[in-house]
PyMOL CGO cylinders between C-alpha atoms (Angstrom):
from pymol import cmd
from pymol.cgo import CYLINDER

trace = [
    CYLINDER, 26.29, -52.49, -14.53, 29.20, -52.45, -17.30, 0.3, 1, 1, 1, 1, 1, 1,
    CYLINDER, 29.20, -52.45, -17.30, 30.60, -49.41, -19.01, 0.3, 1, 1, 1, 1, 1, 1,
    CYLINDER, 30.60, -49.41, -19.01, 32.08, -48.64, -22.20, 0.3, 1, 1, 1, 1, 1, 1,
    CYLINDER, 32.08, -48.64, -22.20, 34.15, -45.78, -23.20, 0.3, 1, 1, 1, 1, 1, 1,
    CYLINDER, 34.15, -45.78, -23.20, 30.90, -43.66, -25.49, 0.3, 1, 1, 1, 1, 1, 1,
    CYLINDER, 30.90, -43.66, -25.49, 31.27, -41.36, -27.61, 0.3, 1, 1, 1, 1, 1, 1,
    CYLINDER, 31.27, -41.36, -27.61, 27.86, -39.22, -27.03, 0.3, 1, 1, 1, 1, 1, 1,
    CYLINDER, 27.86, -39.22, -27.03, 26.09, -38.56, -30.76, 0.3, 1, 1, 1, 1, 1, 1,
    CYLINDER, 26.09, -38.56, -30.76, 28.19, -41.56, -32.20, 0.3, 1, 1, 1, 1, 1, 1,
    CYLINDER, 28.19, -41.56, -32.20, 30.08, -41.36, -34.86, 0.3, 1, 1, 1, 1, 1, 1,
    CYLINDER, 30.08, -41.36, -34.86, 27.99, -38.91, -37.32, 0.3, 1, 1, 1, 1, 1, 1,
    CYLINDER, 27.99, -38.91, -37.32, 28.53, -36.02, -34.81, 0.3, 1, 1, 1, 1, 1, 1,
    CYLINDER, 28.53, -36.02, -34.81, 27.01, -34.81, -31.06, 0.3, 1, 1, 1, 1, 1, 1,
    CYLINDER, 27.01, -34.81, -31.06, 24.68, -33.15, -29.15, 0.3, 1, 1, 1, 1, 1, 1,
    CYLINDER, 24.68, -33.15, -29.15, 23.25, -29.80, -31.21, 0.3, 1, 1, 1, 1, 1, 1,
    CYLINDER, 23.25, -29.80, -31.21, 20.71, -29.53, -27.98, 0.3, 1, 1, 1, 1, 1, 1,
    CYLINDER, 20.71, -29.53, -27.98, 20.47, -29.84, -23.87, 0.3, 1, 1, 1, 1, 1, 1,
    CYLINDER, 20.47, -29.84, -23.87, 20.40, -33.92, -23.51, 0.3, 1, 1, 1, 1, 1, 1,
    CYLINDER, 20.40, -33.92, -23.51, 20.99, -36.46, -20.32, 0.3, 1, 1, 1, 1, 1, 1,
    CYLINDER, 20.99, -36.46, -20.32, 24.72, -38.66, -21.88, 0.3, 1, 1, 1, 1, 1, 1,
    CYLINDER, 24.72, -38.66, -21.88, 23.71, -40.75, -18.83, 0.3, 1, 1, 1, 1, 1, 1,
    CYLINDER, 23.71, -40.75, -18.83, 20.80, -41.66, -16.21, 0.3, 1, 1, 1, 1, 1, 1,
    CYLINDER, 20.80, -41.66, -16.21, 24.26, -43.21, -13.97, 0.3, 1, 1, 1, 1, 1, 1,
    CYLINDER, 24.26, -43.21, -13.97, 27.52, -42.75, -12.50, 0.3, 1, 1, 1, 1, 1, 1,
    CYLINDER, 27.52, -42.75, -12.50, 30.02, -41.28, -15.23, 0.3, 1, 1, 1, 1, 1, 1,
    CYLINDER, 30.02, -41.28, -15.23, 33.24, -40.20, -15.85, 0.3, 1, 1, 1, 1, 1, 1,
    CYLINDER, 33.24, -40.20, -15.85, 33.73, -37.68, -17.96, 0.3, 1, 1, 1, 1, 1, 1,
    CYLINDER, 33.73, -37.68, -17.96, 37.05, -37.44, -20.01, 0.3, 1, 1, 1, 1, 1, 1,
    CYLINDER, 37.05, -37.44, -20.01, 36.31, -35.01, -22.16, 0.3, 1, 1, 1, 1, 1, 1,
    CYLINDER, 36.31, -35.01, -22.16, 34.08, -32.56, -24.40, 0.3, 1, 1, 1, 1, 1, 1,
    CYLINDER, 34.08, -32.56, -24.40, 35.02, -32.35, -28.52, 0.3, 1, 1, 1, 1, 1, 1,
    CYLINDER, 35.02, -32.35, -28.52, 33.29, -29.18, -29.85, 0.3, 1, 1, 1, 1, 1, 1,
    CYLINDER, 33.29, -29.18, -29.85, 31.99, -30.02, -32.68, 0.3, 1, 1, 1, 1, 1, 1,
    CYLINDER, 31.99, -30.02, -32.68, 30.93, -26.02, -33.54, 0.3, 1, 1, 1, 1, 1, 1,
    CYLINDER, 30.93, -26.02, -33.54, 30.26, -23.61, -31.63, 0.3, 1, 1, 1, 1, 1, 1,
    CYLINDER, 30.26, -23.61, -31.63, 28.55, -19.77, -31.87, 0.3, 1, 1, 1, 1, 1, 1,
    CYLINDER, 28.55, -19.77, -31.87, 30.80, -17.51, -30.14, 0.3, 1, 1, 1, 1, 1, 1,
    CYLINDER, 30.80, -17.51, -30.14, 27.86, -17.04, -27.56, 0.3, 1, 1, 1, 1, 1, 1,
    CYLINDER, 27.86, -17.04, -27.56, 26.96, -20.62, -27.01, 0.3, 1, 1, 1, 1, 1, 1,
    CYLINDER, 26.96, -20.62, -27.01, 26.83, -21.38, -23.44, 0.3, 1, 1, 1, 1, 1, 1,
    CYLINDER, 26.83, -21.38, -23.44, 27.55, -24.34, -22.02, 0.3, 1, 1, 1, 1, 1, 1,
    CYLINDER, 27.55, -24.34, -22.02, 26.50, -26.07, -18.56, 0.3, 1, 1, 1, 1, 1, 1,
    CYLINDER, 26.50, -26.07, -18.56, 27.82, -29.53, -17.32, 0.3, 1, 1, 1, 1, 1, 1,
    CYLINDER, 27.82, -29.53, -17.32, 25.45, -31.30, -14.68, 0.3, 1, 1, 1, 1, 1, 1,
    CYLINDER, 25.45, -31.30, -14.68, 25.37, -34.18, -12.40, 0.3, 1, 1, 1, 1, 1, 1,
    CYLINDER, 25.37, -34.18, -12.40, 21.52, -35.27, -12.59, 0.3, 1, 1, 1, 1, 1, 1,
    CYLINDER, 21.52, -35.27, -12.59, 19.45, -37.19, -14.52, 0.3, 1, 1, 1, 1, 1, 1,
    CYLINDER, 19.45, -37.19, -14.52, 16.94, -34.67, -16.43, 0.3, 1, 1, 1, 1, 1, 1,
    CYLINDER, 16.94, -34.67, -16.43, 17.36, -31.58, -18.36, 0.3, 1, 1, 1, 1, 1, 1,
    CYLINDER, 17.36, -31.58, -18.36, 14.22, -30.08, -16.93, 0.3, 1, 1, 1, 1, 1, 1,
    CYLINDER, 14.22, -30.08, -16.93, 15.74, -27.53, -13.73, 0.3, 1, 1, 1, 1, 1, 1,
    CYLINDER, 15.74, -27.53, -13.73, 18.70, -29.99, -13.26, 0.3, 1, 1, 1, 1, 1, 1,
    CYLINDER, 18.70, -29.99, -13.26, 20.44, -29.59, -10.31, 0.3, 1, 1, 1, 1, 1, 1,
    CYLINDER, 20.44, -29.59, -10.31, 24.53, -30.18, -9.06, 0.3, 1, 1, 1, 1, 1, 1,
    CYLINDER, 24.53, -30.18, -9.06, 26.14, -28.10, -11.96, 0.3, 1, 1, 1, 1, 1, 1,
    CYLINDER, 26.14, -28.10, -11.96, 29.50, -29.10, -12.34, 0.3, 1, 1, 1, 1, 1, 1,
    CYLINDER, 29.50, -29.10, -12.34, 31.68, -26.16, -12.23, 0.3, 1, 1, 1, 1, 1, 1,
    CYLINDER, 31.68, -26.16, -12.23, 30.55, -22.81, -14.00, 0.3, 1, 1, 1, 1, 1, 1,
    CYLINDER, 30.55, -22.81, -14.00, 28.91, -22.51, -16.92, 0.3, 1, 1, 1, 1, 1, 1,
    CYLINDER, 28.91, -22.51, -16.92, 31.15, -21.77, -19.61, 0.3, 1, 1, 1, 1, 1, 1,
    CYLINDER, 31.15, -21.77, -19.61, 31.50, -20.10, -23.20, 0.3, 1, 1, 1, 1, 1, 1,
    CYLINDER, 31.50, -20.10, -23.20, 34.28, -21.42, -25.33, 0.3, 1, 1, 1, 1, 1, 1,
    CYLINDER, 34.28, -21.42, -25.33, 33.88, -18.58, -27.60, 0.3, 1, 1, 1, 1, 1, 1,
    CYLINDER, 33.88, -18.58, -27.60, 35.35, -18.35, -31.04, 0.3, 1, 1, 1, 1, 1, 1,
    CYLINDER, 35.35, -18.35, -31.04, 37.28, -21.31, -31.28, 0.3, 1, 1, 1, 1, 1, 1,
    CYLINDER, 37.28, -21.31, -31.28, 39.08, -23.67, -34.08, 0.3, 1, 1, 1, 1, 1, 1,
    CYLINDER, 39.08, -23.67, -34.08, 36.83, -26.46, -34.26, 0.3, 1, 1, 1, 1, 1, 1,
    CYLINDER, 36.83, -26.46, -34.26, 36.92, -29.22, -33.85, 0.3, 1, 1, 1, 1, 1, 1,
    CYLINDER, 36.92, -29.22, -33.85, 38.79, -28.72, -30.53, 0.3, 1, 1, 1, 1, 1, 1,
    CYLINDER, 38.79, -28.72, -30.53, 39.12, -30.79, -27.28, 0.3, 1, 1, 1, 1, 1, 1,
    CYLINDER, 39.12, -30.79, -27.28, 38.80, -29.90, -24.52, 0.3, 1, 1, 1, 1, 1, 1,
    CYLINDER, 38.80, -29.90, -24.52, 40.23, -32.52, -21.94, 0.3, 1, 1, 1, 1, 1, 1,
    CYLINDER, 40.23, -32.52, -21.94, 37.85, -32.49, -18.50, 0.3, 1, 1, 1, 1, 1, 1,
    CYLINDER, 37.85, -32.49, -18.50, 38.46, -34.87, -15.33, 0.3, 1, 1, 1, 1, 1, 1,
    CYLINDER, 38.46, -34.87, -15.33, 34.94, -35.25, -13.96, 0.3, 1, 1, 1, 1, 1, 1,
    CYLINDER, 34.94, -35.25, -13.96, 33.26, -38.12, -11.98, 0.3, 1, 1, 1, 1, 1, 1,
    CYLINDER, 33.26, -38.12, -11.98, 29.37, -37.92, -11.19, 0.3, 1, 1, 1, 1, 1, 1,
    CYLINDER, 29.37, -37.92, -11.19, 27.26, -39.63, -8.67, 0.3, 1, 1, 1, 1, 1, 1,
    CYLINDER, 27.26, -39.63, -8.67, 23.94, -39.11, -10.27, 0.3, 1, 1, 1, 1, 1, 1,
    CYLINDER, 23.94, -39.11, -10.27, 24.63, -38.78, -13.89, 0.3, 1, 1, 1, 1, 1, 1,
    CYLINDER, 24.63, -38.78, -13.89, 25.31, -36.48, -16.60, 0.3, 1, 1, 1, 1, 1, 1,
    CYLINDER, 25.31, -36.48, -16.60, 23.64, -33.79, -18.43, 0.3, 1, 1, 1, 1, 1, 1,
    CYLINDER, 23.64, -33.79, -18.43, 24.83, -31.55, -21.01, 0.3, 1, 1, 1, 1, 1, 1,
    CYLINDER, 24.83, -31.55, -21.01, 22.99, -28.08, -21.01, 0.3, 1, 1, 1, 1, 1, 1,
    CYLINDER, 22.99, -28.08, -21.01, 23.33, -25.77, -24.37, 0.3, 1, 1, 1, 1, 1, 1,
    CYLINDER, 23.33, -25.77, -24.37, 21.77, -22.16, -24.27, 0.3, 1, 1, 1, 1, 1, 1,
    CYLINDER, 21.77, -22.16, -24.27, 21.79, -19.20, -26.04, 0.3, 1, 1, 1, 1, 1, 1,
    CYLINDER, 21.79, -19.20, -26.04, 23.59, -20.17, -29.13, 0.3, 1, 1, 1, 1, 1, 1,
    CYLINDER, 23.59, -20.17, -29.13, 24.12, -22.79, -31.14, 0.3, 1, 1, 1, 1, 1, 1,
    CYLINDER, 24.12, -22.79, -31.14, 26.59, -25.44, -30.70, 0.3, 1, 1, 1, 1, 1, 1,
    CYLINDER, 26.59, -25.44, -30.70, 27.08, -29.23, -31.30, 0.3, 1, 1, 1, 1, 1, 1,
    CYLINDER, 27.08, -29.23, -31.30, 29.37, -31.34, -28.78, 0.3, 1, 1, 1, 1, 1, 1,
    CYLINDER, 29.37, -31.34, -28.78, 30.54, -34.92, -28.26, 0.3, 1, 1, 1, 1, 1, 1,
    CYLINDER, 30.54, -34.92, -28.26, 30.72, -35.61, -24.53, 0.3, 1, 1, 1, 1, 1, 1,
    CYLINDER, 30.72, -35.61, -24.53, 34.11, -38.17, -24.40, 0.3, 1, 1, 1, 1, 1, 1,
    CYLINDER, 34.11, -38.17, -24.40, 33.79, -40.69, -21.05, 0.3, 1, 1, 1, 1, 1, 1,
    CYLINDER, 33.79, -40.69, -21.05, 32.42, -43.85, -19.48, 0.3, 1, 1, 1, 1, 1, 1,
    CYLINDER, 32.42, -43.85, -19.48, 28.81, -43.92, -19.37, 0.3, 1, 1, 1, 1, 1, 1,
    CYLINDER, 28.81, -43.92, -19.37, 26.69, -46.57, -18.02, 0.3, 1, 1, 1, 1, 1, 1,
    CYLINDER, 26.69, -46.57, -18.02, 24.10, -48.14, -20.59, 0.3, 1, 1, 1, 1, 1, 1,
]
cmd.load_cgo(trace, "trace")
């Protein structure tokens, strides 16, 4: 299984809503916030679905009013894979890593 360094969303932006970035083993180097509310909420996983995924990674977290775009660098390896969870408020992200096709 090969990886490539992905930008999640491509080019023309992110992820506006929850989404699996990958159904394998990832390393994630990063999340760009694309926008954000000030009440967006956002949960980092290490499954494969967005239905009641399990293994959150860390605490959920809300960047709160922030300059955007912004970076926000992140060390993270998963076993399973990755899912990005986005509640409450709106927000649009680019997950920055290796992720298995």
């Amino acid at each position: 299984m090969s990886q490539q360094l992905y930008q999640a969303g491509g080019a023309a932006g992110g992820v506006s809503a929850s989404a699996v970035i990958s159904k394998h083993p990832s390393q994630l180097h990063g999340i760009l916030l694309n926008s954000v509310a000030a009440t967006a909420v956002i949960t980092l996983f290490d499954d494969i679905t967005t239905t009641t995924p399990a293994n959150q990674i860390g605490g959920a977290w809300t960047p709160g009013a922030v300059v955007v775009p912004t970076f926000v660098p992140l060390d993270i390896e998963t076993s399973k894979g990755l899912v990005v969870v986005i509640a409450t408020a709106a927000a649009n992200v680019t997950p920055i890593g290796r992720f298995s096709a």
